[in-house]
Phi, psi and omega in degrees: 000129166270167208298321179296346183293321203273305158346317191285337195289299172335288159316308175314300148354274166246060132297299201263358140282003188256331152343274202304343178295319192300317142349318215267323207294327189237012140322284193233016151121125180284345167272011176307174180233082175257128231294358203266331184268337215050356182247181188248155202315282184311337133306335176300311190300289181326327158293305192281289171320354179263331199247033152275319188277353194285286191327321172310314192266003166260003160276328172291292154008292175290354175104004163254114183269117164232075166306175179283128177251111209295350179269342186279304191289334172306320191285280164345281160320320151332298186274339179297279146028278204308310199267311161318313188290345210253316172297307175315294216282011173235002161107351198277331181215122203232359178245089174232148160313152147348113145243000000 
């Protein structure tokens, strides 16, 4: 394996501990406490999104950049709203910001 191979694993990795935090933030609440780790699910999610971004930046390092592309994330946003609105107006989601 090579070192970007194992990098790539890596991110994939806690790419899906950053998930499963996220998962967790809205299962049981981002100030739950759960007593084993001591932080509360949104510090857990805060961990795991930090050592998602460290693997970013050592993948960057090697030369494979996968910044963000910023006309992707505006379109993204976009659609998010666009998709929130369509959930809202069927009853499925009830605390959205103004759409």
């Amino acid at each position: 394996m090579k070192y970007s191979e194992y990098l790539l694993t890596c991110f994939a990795e806690e790419a899906t501990e950053t998930a499963k935090e996220a998962l967790k933030c809205i299962r049981f609440g981002v100030n739950d406490k759960f007593e084993e780790y001591g932080q509360t699910n949104l510090e857990r999610l805060r961990v795991e999104y930090s050592d998602m971004v460290a693997i970013i930046r050592d993948l960057k390092a090697i030369g494979i950049d996968i910044d963000v592309i910023e006309t992707r994330v505006k379109e993204k946003q976009a659609r998010n709203i666009f998709f929130a609105q369509i959930s809202k107006e069927r009853g499925i989601l009830d605390d959205t910001p103004k759409l």
